[in-house]
Backbone as XML, in Angstrom:
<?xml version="1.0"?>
<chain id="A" units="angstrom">
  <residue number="1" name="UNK">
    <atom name="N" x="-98.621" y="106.349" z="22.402"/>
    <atom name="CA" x="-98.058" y="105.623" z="23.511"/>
    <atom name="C" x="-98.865" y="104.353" z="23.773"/>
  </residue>
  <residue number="2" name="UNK">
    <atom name="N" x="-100.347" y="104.901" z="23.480"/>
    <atom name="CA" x="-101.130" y="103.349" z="23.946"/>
    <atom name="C" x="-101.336" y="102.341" z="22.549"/>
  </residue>
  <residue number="3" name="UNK">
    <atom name="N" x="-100.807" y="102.497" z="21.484"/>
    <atom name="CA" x="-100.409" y="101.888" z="20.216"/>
    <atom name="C" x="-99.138" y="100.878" z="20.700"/>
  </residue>
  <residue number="4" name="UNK">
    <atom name="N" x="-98.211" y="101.777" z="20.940"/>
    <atom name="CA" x="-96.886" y="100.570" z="21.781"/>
    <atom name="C" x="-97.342" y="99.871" z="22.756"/>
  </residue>
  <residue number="5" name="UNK">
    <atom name="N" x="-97.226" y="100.779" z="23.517"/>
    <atom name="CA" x="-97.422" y="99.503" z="24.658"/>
    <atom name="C" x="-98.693" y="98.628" z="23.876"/>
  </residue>
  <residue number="6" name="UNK">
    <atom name="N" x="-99.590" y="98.401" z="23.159"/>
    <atom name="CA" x="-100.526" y="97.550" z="22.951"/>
    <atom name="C" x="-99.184" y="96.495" z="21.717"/>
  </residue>
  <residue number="7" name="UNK">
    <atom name="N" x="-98.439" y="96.852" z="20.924"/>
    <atom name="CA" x="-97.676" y="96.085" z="20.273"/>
    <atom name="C" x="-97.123" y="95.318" z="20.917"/>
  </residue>
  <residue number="8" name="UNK">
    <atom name="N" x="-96.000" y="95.890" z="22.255"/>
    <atom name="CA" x="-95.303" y="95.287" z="22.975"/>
    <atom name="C" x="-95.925" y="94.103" z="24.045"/>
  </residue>
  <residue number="9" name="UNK">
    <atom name="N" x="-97.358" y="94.387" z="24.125"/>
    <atom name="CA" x="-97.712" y="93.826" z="24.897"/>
    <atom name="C" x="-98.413" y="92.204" z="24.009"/>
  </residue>
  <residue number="10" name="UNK">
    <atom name="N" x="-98.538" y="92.398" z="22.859"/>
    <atom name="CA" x="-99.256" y="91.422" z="21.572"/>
    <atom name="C" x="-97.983" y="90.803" z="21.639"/>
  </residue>
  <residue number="11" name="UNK">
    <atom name="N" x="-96.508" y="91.172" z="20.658"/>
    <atom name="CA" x="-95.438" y="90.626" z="21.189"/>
    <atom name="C" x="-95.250" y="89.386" z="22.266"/>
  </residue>
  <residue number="12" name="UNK">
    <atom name="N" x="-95.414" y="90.443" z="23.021"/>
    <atom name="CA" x="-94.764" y="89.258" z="24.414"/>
    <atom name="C" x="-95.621" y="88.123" z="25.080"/>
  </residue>
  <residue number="13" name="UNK">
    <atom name="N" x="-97.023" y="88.445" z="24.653"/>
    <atom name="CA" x="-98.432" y="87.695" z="24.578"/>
    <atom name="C" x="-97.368" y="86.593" z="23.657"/>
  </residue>
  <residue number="14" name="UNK">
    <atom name="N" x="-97.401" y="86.707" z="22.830"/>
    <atom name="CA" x="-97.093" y="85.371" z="21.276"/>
    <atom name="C" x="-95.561" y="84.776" z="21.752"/>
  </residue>
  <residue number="15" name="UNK">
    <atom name="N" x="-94.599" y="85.362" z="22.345"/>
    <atom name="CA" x="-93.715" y="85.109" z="23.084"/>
    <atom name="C" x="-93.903" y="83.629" z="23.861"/>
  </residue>
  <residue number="16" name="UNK">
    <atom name="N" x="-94.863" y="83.807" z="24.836"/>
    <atom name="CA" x="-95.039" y="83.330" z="25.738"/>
    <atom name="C" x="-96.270" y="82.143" z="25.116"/>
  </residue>
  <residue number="17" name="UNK">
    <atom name="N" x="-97.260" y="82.336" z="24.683"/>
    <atom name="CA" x="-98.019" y="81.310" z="24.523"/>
    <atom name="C" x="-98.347" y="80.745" z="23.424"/>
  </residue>
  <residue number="18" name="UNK">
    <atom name="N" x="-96.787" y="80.631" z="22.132"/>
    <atom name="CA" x="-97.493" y="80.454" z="20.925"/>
    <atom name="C" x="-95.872" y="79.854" z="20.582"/>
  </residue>
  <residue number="19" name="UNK">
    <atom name="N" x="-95.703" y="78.392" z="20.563"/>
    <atom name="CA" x="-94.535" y="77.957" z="20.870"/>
    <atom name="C" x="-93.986" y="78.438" z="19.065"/>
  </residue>
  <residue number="20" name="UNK">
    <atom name="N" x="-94.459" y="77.933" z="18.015"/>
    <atom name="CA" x="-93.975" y="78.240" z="16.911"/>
    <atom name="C" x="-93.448" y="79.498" z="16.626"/>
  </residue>
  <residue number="21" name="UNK">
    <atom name="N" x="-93.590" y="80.594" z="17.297"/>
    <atom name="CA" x="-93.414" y="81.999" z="17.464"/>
    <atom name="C" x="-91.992" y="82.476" z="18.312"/>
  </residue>
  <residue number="22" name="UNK">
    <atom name="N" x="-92.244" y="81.346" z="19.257"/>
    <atom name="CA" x="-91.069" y="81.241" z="20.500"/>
    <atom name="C" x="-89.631" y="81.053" z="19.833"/>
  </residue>
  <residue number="23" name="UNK">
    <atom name="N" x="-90.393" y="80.110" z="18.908"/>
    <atom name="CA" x="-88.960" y="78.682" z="17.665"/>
    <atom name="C" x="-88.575" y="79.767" z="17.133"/>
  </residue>
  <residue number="24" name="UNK">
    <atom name="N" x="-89.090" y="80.746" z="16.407"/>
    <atom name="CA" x="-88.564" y="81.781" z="15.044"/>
    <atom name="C" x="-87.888" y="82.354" z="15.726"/>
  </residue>
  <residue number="25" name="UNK">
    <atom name="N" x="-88.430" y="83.198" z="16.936"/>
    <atom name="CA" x="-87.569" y="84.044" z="17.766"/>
    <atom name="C" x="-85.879" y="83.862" z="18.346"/>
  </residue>
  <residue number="26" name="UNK">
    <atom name="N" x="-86.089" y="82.676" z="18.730"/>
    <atom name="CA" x="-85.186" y="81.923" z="19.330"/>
    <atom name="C" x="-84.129" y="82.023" z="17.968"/>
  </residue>
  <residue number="27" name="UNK">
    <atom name="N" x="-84.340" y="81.023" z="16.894"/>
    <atom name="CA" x="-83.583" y="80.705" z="15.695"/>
    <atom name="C" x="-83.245" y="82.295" z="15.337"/>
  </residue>
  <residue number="28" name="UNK">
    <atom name="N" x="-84.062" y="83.248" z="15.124"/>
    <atom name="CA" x="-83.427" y="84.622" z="14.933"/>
    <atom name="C" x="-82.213" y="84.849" z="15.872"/>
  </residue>
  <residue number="29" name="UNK">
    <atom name="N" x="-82.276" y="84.908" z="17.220"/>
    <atom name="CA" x="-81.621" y="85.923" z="17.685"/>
    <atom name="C" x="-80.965" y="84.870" z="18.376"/>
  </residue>
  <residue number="30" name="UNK">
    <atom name="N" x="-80.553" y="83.657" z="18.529"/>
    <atom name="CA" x="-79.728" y="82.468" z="18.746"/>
    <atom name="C" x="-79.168" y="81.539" z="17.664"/>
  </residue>
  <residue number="31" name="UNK">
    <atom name="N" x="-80.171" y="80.828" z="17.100"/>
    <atom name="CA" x="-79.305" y="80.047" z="16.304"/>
    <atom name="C" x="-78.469" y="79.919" z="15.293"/>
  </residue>
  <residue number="32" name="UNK">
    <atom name="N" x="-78.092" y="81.495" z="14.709"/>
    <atom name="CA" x="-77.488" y="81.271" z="13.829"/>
    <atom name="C" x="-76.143" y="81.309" z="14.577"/>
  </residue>
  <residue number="33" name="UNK">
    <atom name="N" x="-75.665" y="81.406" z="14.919"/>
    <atom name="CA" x="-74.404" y="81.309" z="16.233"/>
    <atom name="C" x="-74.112" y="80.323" z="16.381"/>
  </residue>
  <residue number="34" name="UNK">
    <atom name="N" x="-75.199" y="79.528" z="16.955"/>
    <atom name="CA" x="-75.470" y="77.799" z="17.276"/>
    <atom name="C" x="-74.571" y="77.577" z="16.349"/>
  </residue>
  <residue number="35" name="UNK">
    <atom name="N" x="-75.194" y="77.165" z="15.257"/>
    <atom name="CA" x="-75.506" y="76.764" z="13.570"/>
    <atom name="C" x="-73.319" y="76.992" z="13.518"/>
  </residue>
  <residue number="36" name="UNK">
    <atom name="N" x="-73.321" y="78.204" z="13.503"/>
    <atom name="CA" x="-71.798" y="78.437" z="13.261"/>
    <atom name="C" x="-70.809" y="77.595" z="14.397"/>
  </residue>
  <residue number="37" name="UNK">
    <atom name="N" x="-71.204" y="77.969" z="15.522"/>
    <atom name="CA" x="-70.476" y="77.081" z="16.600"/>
    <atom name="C" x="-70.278" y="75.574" z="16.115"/>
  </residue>
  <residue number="38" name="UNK">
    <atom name="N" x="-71.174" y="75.406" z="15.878"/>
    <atom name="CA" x="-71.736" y="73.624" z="15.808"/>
    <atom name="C" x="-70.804" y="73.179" z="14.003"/>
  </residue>
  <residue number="39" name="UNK">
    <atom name="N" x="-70.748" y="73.757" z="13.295"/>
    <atom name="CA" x="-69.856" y="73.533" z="12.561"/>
    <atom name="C" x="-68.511" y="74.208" z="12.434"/>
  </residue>
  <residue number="40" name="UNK">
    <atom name="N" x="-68.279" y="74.564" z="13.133"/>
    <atom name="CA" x="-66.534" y="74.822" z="13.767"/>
    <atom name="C" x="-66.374" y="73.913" z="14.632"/>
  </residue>
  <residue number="41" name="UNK">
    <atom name="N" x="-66.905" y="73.318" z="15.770"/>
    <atom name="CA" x="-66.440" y="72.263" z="16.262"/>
    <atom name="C" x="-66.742" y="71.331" z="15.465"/>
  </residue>
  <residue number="42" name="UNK">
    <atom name="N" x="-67.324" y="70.939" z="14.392"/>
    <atom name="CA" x="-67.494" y="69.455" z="13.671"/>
    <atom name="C" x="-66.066" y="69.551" z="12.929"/>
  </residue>
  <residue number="43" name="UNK">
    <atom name="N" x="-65.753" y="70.761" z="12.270"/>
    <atom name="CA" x="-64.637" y="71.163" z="11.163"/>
    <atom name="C" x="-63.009" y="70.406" z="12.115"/>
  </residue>
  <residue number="44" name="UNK">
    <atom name="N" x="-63.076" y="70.900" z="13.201"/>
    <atom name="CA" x="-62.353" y="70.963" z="14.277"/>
    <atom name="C" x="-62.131" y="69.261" z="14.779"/>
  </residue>
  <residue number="45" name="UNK">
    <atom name="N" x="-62.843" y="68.449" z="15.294"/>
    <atom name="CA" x="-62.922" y="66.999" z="15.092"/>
    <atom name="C" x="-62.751" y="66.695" z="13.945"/>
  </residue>
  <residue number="46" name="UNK">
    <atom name="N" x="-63.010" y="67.246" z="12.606"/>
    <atom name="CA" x="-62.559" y="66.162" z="11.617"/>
    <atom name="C" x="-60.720" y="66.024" z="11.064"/>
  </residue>
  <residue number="47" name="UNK">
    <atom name="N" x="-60.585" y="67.729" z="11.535"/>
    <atom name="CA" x="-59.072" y="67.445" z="11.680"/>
    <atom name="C" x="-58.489" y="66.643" z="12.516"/>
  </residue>
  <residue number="48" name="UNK">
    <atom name="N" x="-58.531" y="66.848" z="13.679"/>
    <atom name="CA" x="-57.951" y="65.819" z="14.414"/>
    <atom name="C" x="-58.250" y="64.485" z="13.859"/>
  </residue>
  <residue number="49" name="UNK">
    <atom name="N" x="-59.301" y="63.611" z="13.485"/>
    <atom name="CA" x="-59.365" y="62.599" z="13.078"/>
    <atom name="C" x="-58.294" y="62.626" z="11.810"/>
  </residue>
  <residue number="50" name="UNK">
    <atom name="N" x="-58.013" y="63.620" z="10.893"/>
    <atom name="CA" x="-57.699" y="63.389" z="9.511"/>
    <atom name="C" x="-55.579" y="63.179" z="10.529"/>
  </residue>
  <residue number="51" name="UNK">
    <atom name="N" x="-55.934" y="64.288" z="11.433"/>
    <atom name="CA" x="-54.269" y="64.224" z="11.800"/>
    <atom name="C" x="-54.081" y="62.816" z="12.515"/>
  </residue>
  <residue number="52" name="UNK">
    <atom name="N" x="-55.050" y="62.241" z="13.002"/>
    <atom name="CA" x="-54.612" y="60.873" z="13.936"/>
    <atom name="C" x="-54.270" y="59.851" z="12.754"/>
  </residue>
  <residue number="53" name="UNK">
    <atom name="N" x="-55.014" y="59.959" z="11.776"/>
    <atom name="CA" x="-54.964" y="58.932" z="10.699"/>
    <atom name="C" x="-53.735" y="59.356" z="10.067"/>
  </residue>
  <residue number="54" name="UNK">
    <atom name="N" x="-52.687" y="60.569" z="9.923"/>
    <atom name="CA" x="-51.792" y="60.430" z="9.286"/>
    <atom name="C" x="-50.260" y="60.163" z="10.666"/>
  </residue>
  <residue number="55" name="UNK">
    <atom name="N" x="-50.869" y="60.053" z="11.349"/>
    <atom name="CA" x="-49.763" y="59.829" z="12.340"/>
    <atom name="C" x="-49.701" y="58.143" z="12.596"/>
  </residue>
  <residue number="56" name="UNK">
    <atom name="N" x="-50.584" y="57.621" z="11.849"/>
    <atom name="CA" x="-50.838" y="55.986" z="11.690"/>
    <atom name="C" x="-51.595" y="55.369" z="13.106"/>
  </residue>
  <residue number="57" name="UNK">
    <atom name="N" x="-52.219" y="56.356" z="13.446"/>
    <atom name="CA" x="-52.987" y="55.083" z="14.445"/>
    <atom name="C" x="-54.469" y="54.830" z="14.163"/>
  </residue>
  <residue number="58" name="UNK">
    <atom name="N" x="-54.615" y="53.653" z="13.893"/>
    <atom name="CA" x="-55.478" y="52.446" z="13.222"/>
    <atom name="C" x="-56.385" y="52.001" z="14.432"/>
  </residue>
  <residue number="59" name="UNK">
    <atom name="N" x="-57.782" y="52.056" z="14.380"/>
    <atom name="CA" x="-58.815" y="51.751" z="15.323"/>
    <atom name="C" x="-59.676" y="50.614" z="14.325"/>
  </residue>
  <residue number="60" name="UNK">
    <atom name="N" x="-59.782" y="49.216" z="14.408"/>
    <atom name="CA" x="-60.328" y="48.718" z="14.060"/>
    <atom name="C" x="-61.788" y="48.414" z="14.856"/>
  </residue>
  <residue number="61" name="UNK">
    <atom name="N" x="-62.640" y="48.712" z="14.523"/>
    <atom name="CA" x="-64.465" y="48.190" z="15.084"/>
    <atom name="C" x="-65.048" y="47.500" z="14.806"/>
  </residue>
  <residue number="62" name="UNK">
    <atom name="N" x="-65.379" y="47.339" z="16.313"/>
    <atom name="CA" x="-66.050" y="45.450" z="16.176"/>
    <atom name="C" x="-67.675" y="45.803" z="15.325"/>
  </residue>
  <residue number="63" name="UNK">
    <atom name="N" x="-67.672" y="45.032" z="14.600"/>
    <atom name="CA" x="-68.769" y="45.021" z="13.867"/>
    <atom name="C" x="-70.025" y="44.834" z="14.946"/>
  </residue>
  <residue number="64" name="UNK">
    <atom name="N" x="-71.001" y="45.655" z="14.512"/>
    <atom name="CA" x="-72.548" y="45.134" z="15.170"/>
    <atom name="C" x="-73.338" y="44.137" z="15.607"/>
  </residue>
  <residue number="65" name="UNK">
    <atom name="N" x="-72.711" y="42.801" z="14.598"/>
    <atom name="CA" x="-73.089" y="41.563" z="14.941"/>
    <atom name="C" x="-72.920" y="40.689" z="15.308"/>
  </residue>
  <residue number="66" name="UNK">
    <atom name="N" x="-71.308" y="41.006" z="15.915"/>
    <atom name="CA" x="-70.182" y="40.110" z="16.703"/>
    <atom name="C" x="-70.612" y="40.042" z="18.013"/>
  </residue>
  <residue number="67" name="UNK">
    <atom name="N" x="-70.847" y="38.797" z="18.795"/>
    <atom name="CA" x="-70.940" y="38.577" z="19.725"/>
    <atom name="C" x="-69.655" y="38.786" z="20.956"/>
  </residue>
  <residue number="68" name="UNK">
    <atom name="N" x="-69.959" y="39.929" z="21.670"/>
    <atom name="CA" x="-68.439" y="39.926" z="22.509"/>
    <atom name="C" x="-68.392" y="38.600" z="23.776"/>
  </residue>
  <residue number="69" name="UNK">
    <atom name="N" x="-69.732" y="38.435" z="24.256"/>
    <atom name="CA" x="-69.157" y="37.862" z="25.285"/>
    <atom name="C" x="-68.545" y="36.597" z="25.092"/>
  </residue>
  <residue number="70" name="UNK">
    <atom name="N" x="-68.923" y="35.875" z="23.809"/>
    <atom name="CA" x="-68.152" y="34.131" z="23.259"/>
    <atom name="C" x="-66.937" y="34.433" z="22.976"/>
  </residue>
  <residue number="71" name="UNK">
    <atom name="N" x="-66.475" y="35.630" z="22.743"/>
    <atom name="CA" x="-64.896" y="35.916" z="22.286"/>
    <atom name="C" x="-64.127" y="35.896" z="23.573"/>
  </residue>
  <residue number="72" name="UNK">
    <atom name="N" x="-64.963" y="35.918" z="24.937"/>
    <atom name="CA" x="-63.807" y="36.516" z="25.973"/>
    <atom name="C" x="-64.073" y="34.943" z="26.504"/>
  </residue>
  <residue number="73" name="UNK">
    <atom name="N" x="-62.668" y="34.974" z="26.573"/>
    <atom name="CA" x="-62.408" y="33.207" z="27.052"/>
    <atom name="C" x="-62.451" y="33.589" z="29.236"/>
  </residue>
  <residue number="74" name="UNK">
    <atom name="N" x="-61.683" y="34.403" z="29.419"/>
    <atom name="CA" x="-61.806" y="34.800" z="31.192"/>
    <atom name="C" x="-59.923" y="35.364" z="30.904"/>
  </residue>
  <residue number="75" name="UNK">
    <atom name="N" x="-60.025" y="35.663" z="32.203"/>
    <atom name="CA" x="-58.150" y="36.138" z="32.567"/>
    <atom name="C" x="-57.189" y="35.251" z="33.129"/>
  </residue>
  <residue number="76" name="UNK">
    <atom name="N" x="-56.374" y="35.222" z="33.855"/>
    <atom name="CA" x="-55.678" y="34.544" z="34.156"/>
    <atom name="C" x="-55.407" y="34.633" z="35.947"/>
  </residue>
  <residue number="77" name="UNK">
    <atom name="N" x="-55.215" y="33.425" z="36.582"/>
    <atom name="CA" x="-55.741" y="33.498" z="37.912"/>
    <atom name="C" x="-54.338" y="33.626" z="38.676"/>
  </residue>
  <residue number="78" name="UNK">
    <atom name="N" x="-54.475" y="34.945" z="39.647"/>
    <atom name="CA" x="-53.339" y="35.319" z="40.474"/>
    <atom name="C" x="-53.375" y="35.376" z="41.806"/>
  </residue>
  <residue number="79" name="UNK">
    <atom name="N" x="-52.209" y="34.546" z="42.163"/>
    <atom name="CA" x="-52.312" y="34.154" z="43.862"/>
    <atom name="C" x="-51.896" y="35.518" z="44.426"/>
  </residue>
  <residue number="80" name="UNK">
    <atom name="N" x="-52.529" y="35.302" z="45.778"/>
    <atom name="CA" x="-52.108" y="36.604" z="46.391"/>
    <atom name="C" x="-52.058" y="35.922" z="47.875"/>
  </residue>
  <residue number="81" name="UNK">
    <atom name="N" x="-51.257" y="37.368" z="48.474"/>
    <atom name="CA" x="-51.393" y="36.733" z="50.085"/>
    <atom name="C" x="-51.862" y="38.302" z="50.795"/>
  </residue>
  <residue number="82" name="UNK">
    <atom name="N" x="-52.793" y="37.345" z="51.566"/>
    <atom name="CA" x="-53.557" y="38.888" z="52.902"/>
    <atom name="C" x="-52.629" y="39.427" z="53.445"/>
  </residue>
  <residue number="83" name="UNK">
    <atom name="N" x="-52.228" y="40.635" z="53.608"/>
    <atom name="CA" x="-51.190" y="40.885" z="54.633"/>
    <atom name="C" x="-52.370" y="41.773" z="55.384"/>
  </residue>
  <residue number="84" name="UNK">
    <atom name="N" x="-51.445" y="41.512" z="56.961"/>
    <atom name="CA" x="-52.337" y="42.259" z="58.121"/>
    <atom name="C" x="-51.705" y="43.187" z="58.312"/>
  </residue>
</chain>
């Protein structure tokens, strides 16, 4: 009995103050789930992208080095009246 509890207690010691220990634990008994989740939703977005592209809608992107604000000339100026 005092063999366990001395394991359980080494355990939860390394648990708590031994972060690389924390990481394995974690990745054991969490991330492979993650890991699966996280590529079912990537699988999942790439369809939709593959279905938007066959339904023809076209997103062109402004390149990185295009200056937006010299492209915007302003809007167009509209009268209005205050009503009380």
């Amino acid at each position: 009995m005092k063999l366990l509890f001395n394991i359980i207690l080494i355990f939860l010691l390394l648990i708590a103050f031994v972060p690389f220990f924390r990481r394995f634990i974690f990745h054991l008994l969490v991330g492979r789930q993650l890991i699966k989740e996280q590529e079912k939703q990537f699988r999942a977005a790439q369809q939709q992208q593959q279905q938007r592209t066959k339904a023809g809608v076209r997103v062109d992107n402004v390149p990185p080095g295009a200056n937006q604000s010299s492209q915007f000339r302003g809007g167009e100026y509209v009268d209005y009246e205050e009503v009380k």
